[in-house]
C-alpha positions in Angstrom: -14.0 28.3 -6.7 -11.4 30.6 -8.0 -9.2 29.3 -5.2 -10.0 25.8 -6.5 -9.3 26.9 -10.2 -5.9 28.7 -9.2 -5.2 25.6 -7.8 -5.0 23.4 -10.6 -3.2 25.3 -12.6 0.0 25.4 -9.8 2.9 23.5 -10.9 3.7 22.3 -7.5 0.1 21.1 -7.0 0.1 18.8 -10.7 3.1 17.2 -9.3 2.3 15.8 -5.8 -1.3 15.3 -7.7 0.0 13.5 -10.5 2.8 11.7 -8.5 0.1 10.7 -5.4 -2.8 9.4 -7.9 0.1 6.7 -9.7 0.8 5.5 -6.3 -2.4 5.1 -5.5 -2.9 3.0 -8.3 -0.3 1.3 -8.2 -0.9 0.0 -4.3 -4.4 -1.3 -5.6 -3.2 -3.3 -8.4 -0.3 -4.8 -6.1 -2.4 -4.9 -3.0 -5.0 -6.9 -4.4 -3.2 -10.2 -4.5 -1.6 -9.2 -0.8 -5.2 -9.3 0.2 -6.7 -12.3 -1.5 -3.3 -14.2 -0.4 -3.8 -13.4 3.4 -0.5 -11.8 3.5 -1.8 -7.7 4.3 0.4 -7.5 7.2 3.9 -8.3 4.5 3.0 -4.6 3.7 3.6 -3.1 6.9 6.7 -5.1 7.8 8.2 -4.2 4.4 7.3 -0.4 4.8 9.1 -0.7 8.6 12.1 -2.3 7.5 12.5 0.5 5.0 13.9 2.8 7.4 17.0 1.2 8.2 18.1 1.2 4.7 17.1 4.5 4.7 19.4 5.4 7.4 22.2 3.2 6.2 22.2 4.7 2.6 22.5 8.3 4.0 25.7 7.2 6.6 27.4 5.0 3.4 27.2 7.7 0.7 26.3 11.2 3.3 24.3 11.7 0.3 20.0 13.0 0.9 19.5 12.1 -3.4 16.6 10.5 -3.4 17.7 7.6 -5.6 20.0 6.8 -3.5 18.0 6.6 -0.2 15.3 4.7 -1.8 18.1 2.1 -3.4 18.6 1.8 0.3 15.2 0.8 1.4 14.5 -1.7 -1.7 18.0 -3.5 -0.7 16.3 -3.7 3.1 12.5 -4.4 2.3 14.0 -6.9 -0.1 16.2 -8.5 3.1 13.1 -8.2 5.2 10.8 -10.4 2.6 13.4 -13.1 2.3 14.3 -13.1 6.3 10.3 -14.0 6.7 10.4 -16.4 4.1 13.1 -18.2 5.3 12.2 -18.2 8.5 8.5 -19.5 7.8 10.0 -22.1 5.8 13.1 -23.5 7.5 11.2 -23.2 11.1 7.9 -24.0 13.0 7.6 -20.0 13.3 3.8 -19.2 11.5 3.9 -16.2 8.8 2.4 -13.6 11.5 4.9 -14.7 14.1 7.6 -14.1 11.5 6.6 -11.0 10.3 6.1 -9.2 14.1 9.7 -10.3 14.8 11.0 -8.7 11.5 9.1 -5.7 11.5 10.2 -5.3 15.2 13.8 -5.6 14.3 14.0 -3.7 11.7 12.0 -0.7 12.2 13.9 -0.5 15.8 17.1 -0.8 14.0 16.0 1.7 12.0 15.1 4.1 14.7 18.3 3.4 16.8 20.1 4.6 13.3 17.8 7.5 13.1 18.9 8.7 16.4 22.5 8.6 15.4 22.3 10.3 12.4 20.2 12.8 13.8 23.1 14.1 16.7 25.7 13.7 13.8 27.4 17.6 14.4 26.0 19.0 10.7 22.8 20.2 8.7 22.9 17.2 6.1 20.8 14.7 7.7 17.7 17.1 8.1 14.7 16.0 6.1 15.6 12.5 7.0 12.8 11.8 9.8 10.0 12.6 6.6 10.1 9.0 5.4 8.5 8.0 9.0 5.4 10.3 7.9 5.9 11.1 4.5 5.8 14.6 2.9 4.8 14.9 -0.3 5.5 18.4 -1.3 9.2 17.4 -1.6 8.4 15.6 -4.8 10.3 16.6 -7.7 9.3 16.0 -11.1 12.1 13.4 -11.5 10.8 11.4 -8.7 7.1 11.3 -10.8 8.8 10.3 -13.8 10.4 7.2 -11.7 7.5 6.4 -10.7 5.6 6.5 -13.5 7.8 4.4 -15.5 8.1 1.7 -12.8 4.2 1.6 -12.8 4.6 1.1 -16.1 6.8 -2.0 -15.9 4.8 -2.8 -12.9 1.5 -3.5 -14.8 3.4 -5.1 -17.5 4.5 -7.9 -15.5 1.2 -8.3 -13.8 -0.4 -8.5 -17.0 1.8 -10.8 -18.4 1.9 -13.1 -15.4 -1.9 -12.1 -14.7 -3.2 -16.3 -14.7 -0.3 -17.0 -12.6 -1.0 -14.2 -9.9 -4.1 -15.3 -9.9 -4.0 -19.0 -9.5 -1.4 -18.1 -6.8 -4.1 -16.0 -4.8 -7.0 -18.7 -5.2 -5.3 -21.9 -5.1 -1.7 -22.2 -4.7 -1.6 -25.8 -3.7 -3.2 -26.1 -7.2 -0.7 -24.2 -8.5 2.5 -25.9 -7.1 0.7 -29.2 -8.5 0.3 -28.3 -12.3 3.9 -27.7 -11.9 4.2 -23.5 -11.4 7.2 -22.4 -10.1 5.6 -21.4 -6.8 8.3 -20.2 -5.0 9.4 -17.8 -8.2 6.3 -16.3 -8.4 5.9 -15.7 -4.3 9.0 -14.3 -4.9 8.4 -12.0 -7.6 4.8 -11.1 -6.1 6.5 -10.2 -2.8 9.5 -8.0 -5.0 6.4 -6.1 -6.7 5.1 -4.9 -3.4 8.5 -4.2 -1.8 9.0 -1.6 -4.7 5.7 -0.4 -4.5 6.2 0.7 -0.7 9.7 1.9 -1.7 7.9 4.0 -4.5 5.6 5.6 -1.7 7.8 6.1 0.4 8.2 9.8 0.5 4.7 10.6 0.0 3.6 8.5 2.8 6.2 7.5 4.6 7.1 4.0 6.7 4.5 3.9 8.9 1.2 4.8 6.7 2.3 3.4 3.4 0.9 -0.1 4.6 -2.3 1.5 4.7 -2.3 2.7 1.4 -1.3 -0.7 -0.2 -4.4 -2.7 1.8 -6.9 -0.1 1.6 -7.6 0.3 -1.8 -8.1 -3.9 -2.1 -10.3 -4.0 0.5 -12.6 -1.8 -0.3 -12.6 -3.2 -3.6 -13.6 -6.5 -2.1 -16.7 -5.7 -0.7 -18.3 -4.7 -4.2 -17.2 -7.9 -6.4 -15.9 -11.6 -6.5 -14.4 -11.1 -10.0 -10.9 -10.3 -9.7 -10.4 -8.3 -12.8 -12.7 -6.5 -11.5 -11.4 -6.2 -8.2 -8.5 -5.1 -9.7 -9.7 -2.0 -11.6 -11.8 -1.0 -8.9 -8.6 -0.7 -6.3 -6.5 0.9 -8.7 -9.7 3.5 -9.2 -9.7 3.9 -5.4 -6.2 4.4 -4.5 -5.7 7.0 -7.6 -9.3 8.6 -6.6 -8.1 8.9 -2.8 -4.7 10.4 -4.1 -6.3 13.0 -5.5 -8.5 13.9 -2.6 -5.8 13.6 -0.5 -4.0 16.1 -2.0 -6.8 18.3 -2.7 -7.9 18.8 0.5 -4.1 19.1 2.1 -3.3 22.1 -0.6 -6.6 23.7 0.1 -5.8 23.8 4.3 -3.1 25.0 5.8 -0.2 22.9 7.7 -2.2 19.7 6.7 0.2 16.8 5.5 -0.7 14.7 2.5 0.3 11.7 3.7 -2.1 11.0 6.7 -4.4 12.8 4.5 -4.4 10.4 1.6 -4.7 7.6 4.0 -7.6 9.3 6.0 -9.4 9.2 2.5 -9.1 5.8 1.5 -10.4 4.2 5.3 -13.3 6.4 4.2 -13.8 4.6 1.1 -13.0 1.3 2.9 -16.3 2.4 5.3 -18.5 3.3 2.9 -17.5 0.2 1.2 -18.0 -1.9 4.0 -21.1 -0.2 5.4 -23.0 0.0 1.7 -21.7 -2.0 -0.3 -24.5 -4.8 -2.2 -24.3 -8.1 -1.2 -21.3 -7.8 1.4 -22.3 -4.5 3.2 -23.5 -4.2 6.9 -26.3 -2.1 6.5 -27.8 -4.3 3.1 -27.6 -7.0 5.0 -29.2 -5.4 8.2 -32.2 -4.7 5.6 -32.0 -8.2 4.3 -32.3 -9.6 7.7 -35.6 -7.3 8.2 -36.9 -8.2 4.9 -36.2 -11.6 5.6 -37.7 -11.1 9.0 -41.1 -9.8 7.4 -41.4 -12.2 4.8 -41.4 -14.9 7.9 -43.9 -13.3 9.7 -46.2 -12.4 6.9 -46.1 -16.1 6.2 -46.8 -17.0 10.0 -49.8 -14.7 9.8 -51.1 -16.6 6.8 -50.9 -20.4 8.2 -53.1 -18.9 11.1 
């Protein structure tokens, strides 16, 4: 316990803590309406086609600020987004055709840039290979405060756009007939999640961060059919399993925060889906049995 205690009180710990529980949040909130619209996977291909501007920002500049590297990815996850949408719209290609071509491209783009970078002949480009898995410890307290007051703006545009994103997610055809700008509001959805993945970027890296933005929402799911609700309940989850993740990664030794984090929401995600009323596995097991009962208590009756 005094372990525990000491632990709270370490600088170093209240950053990646504080930093890991706002991204958490944050992918709740914004993965929500990825999962209601059907569109989970845009989350992975954006994270993958991070790396190459990644990669490209470091070669431009030869600079590792972290500014400037994630400027990088938002300029490619944004590139990525609109590639899939033009692609869908302009072509016969369906969205999950679209986005396994981009996120193929991209991420082995960004690999092939990796490599380079990597036998450059000097020290600069170490560190670069933690976006692919994250590592939170390198957080600074200047990366928090980013973060924090983009989550701020974040919720401020969801809330003040909250009827739209939400006629969006339930009916868009709706939507596009009552006269919504449809397209803008894909569009500005779809920039909320790139620079939500670009946020977690360093905690989680490319390859997880998907993970993170999907788990919290579905969980969520499984407990409610109220959206607000939904809402407050992923944002609860992904902060609650940034906590945990860190907790347990500071308290061991060599474990990584990332995979951690991620590790703690799929557990939520199970328990979710295994106990959750009304939508979970094992309540409906005992419905069926209940309901199985009640039939043959009845059958013994008309005898």
């Amino acid at each position: 316990m005094s372990g525990i205690s000491a632990l709270f009180f370490d600088y170093t710990f209240q950053v990646v803590v504080f930093g890991s529980s706002i991204l958490g949040l944050l992918s709740g909130v914004i993965g929500s309406f990825a999962v209601l619209r059907k569109q989970s996977l845009l989350g992975d291909a954006v994270s993958h086609a991070a790396l190459p501007g990644i990669c490209l920002a470091f070669i431009l500049t030869s600079s590792k600020q972290m500014e400037i590297l994630l400027l990088g990815a938002l300029v490619s996850g944004l590139l990525a987004t609109w590639l899939i949408t033009v692609i869908v719209k302009h072509s016969k290609v369906k969205f999950d055709s679209a986005l396994a071509l981009t996120t193929a491209v991209f991420f082995g783009f960004g690999l092939v840039l990796m490599t380079f970078i990597q036998k450059k002949p000097n020290s600069n480009q170490a560190g670069l290979e933690s976006f692919i898995f994250g590592q939170s410890s390198t957080l600074l307290v200047r990366d928090v405060r980013i973060m924090f007051i983009t989550g701020i703006i974040l919720l401020l545009i969801v809330s003040i756009f909250w009827k739209e994103f939400k006629l969006l997610a339930f009916d868009q055809s709706f939507a596009s007939s009552i006269g919504l700008p449809v397209y803008w509001m894909n569009s500005l959805l779809a920039t909320l999640t790139v620079i939500v993945i670009v946020l977690g970027l360093q905690s989680v890296g490319v390859i997880l961060m998907s993970s993170l933005l999907i788990g919290p929402a579905v969980a969520a799911r499984q407990w409610t059919n109220h959206l607000s609700i939904m809402v407050g309940l992923a944002a609860f989850f992904g902060c609650l399993a940034g906590i945990i993740g860190t907790v347990i990664s500071s308290l061991g030794q060599q474990i990584p925060t990332g995979p951690t984090i991620v590790l703690v929401i799929s557990l939520i995600v199970l328990i979710s889906i295994l106990f959750s009323p009304h939508r979970g596995i094992v309540w409906k097991l005992i419905k069926n049995k209940q309901q199985k009962n009640h039939f043959a208590t009845q059958l013994k009756k008309g005898r």
